[in-house]
LOPA-557696 format. One line per 10 residues: number of its first residue (from 1); their letters; for each residue y negated, z, x of N, C-alpha, C. Coordinates in Angstrom, 3 decimals, m for minus. Last residue first. Example, Ala and Ser with C-alpha at 12.3 -4.5 7.8 and 13.67 -1.06 7.14 Angstrom:
2> SA> 2.250,7.080,12.850,1.060,7.140,13.670,m0.030,7.870,12.900 ~ 5.690,7.800,13.190,4.500,7.800,12.300,3.300,7.800,13.200
***
This chain:
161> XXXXXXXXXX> 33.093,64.153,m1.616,32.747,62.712,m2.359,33.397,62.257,m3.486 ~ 33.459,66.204,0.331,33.576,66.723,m1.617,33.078,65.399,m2.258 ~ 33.986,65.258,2.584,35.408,65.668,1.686,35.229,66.181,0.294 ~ 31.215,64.935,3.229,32.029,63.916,2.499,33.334,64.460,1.940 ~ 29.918,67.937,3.040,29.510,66.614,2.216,30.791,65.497,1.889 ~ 32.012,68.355,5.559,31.972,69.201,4.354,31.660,68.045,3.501 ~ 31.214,66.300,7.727,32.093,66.643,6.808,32.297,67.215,6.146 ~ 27.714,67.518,7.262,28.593,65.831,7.568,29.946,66.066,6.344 ~ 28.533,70.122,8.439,28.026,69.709,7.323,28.352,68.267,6.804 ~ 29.762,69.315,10.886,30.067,70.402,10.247,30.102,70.007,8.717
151> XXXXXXXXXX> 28.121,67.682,12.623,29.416,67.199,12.214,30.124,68.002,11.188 ~ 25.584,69.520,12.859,25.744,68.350,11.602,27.261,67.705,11.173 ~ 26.993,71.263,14.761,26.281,72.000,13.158,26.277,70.516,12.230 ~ 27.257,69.435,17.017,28.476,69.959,15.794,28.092,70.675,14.774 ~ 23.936,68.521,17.007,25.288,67.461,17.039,26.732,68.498,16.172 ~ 22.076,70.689,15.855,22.543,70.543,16.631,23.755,69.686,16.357 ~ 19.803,69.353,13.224,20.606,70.217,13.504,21.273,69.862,14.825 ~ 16.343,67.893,12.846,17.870,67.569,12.988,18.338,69.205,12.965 ~ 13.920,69.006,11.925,14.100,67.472,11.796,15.904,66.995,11.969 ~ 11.738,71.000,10.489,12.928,71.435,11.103,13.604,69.542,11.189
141> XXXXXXXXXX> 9.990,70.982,8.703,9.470,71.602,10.218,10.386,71.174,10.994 ~ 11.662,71.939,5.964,9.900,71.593,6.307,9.902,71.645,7.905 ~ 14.754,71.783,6.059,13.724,72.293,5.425,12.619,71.680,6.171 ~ 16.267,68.081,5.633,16.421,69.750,6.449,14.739,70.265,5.714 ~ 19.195,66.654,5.015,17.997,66.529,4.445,17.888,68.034,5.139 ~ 21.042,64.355,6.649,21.061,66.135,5.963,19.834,66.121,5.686 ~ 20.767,61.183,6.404,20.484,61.866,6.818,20.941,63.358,6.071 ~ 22.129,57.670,7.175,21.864,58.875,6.183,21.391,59.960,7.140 ~ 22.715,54.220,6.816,22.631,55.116,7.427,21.723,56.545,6.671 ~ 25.747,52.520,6.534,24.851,53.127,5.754,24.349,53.941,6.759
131> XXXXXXXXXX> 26.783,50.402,8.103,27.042,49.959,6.650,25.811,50.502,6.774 ~ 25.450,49.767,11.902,26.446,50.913,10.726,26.193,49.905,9.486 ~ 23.959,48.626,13.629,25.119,47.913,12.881,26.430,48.565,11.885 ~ 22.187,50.143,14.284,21.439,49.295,13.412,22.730,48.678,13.104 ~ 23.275,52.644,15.321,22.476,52.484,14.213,22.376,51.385,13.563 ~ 24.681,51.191,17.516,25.271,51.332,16.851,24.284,51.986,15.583 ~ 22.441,50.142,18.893,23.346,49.031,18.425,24.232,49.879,17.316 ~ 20.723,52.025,19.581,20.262,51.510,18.379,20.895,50.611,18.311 ~ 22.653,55.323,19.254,22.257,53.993,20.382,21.727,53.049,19.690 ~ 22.652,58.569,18.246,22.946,57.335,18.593,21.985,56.273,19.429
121> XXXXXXXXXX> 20.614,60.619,19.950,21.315,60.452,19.075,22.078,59.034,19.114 ~ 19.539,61.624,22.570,18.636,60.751,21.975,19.484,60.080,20.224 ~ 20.925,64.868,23.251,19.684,64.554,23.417,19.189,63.146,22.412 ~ 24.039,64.564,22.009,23.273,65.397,22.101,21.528,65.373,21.917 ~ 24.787,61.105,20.186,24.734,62.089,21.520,24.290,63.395,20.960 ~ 25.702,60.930,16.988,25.367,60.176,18.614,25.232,61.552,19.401 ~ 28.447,60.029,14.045,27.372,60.406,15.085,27.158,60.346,16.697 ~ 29.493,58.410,11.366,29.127,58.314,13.154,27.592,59.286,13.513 ~ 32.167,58.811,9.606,30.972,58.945,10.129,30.669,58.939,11.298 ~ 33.706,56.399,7.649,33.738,56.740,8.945,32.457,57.462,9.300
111> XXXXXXXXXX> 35.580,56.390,4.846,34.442,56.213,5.459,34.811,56.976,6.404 ~ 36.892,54.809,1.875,37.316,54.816,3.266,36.310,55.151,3.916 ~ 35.854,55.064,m0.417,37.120,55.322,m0.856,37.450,55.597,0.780 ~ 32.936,56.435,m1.851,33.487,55.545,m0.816,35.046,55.934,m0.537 ~ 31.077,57.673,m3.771,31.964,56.867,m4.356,32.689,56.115,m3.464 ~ 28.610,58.928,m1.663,28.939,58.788,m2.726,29.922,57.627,m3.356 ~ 27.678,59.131,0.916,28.821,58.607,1.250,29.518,58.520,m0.598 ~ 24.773,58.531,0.221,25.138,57.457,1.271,27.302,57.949,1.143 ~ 24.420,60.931,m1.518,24.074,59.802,m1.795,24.912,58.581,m0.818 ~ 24.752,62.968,1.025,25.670,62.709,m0.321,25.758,61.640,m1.136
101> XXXXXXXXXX> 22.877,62.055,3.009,23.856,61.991,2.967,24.812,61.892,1.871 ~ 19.987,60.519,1.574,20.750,61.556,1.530,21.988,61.403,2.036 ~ 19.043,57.628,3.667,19.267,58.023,2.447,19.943,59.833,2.535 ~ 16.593,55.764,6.388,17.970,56.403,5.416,18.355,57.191,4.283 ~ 14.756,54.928,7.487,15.369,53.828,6.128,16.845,54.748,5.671 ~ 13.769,55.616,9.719,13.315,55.578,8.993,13.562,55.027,6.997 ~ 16.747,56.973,11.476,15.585,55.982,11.302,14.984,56.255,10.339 ~ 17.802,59.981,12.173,16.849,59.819,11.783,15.745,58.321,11.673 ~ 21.348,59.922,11.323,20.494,59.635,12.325,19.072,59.710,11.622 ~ 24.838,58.895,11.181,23.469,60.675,10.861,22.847,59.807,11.667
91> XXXXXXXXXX> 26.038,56.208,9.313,25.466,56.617,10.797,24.644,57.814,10.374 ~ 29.034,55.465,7.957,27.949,56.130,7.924,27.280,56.581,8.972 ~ 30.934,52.358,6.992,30.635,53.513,8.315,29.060,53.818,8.091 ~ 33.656,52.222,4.991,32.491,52.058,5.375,31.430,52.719,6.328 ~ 36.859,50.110,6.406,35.907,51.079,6.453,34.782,51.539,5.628 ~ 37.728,48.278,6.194,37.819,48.813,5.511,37.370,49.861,5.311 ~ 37.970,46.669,8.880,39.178,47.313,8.361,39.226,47.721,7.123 ~ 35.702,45.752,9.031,36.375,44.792,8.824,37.474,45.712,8.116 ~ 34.432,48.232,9.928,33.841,47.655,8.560,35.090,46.680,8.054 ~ 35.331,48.384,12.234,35.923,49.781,11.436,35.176,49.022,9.793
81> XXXXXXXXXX> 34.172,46.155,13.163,35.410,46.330,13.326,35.880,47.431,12.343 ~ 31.420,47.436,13.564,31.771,46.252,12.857,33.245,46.155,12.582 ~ 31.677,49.328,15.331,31.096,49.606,13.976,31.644,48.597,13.146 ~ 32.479,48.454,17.483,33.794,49.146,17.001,33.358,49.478,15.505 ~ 31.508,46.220,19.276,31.759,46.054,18.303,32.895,47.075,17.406 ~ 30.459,48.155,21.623,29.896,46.818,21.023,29.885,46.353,19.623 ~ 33.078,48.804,22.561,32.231,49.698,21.915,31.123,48.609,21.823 ~ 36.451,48.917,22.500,35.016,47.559,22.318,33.919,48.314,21.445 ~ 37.921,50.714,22.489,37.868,49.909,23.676,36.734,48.939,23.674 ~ 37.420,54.150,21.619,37.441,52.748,21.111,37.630,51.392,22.197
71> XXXXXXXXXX> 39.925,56.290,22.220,39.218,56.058,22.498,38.791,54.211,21.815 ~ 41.736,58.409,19.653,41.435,57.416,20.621,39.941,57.550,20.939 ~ 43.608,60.837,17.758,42.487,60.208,18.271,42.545,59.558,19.169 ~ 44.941,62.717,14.746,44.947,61.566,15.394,43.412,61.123,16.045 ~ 45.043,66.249,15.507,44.244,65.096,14.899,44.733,64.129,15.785 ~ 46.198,67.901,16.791,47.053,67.765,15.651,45.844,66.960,14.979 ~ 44.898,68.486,19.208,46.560,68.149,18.944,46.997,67.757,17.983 ~ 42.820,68.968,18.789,42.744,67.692,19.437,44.071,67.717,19.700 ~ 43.176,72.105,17.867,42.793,70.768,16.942,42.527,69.120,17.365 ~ 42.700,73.963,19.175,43.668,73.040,19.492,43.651,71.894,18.297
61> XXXXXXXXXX> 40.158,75.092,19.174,41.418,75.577,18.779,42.409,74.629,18.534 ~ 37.955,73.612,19.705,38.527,72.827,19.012,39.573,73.971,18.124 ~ 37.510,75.178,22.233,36.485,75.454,20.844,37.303,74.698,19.786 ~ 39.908,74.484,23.466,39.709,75.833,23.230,38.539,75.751,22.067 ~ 39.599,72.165,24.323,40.654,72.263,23.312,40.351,73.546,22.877 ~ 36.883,71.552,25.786,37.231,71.146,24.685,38.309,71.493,23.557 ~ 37.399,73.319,27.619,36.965,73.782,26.926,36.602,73.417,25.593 ~ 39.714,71.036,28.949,40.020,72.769,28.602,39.042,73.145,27.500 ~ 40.248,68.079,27.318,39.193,69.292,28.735,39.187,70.167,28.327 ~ 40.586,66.568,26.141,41.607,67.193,26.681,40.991,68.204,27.351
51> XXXXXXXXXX> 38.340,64.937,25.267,38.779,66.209,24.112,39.634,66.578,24.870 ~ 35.841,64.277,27.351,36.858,64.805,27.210,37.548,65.205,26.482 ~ 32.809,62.721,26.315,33.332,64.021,27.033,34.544,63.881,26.569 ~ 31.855,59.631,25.978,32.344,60.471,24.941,33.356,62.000,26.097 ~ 31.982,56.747,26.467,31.572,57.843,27.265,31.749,59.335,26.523 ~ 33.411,55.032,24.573,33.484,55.210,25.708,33.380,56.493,26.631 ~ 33.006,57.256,21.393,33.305,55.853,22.329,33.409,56.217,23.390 ~ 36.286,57.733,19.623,34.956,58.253,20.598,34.810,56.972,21.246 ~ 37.605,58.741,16.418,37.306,57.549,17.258,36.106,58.355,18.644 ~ 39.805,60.759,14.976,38.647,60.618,15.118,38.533,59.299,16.337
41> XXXXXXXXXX> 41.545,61.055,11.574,41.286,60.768,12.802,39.988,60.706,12.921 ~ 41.062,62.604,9.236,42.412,62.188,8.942,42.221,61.860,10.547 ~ 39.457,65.239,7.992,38.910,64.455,8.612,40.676,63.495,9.147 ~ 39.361,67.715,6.325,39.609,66.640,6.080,40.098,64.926,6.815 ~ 38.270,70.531,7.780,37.570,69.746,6.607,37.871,68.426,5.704 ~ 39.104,70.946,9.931,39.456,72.035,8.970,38.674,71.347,7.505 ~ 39.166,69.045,11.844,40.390,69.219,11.394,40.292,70.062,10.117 ~ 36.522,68.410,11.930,37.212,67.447,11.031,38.386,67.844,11.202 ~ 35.842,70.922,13.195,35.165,70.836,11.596,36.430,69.707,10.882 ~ 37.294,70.494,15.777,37.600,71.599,14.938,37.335,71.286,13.659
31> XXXXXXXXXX> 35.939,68.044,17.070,37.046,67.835,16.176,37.804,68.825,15.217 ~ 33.359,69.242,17.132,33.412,68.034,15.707,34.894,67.789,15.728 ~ 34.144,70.928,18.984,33.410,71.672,17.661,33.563,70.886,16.495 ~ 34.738,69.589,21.080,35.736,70.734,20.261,35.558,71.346,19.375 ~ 32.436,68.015,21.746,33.324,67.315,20.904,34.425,68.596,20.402 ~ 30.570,70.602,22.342,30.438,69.605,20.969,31.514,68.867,20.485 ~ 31.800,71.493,24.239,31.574,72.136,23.627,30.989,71.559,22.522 ~ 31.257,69.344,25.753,32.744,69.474,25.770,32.846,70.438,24.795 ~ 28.968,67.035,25.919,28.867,68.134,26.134,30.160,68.667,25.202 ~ 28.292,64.482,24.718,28.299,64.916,26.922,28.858,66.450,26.693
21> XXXXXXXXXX> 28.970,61.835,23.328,28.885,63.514,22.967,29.130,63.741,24.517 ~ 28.835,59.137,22.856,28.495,59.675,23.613,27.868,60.971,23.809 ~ 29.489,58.780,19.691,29.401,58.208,20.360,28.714,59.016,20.974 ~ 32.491,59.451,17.328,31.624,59.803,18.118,31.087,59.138,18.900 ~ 33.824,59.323,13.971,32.870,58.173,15.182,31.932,59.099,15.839 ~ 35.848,60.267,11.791,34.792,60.800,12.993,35.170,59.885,13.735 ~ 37.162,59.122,8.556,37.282,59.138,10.459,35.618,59.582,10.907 ~ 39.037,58.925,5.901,37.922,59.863,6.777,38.187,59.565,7.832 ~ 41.625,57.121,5.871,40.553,57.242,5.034,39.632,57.848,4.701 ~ 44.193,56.395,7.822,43.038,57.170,7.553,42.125,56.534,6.753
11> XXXXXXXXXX> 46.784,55.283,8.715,46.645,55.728,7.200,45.531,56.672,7.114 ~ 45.908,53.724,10.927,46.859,53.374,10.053,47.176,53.817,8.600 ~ 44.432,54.630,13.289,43.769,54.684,11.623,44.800,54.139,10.978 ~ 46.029,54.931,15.251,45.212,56.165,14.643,44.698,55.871,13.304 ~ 46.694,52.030,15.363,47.534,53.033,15.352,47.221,54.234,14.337 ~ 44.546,50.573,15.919,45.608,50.733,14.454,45.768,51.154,14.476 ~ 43.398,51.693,18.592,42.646,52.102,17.539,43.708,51.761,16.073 ~ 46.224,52.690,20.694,45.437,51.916,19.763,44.893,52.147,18.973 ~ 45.897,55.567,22.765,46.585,55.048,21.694,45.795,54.055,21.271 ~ 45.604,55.769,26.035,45.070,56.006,24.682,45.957,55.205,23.602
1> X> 47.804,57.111,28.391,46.938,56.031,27.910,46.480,56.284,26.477
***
């Protein structure tokens, strides 16, 4: 069974928010980065591929062993909830209203980043009910990075906040 969301965050102050990563070779990639980068736990929502799934643990290099993680149970409200705790939760995403990443996680003592799928990125409940939402700023032409290339960067950026 999954562990309680207290549980896992009991003494985190970096968390990865995944929401609906399909592809098993992404979530072993964002939990690899947030093991080698800082990352104290990670949250998934619901639909969120497998981190036990073979090929998940293998890109991960087993790093879905030695990170605290769950699943969220109230994906509705898990943005809001990770705010209540203490959080502040950063959404990657391209709306129109976001800020530099570095800028957005600048001076935050507790933050959660969230990122979305593969194909349409987050969900516009959980965009529009993040704290902050930010972007990697990319060269001329170029609009996103692939889901674990940004979880990459993502965390890098915040563990140097």
């Amino acid at each position: 069974p999954d562990r309680p969301v207290e549980e896992v965050l009991k003494s985190a102050r970096f968390v990865l928010v995944l929401e609906d990563l399909v592809d098993h070779t992404n979530v072993g990639a964002a939990f690899r980065s947030g093991a080698a980068l800082g990352v104290d736990a990670v949250l998934l929502g619901p639909r969120c591929a497998d981190p036990l799934y073979r090929r998940s643990v293998k890109v991960a290099m087993g790093a879905v062993f030695a990170l605290p993680w769950t699943r969220v149970p109230d994906w509705h409200g898990a943005l809001p909830d990770l705010s209540a705790r203490g959080f502040t939760s950063v959404a990657l995403t391209l709306a129109p209203d976001v800020v530099p990443l570095e800028e957005a996680v600048a001076g935050l003592d507790r933050v959660a980043l969230v990122l979305g799928s593969e194909g349409h990125g987050l969900s516009t409940r959980w965009e529009q009910s993040a704290d902050r939402r930010a972007i990697i700023p990319m060269a001329a032409g170029i609009d996103s990075l692939n889901v674990a290339a940004a979880a990459a960067v993502a965390c890098y950026v915040t563990a140097r906040r």
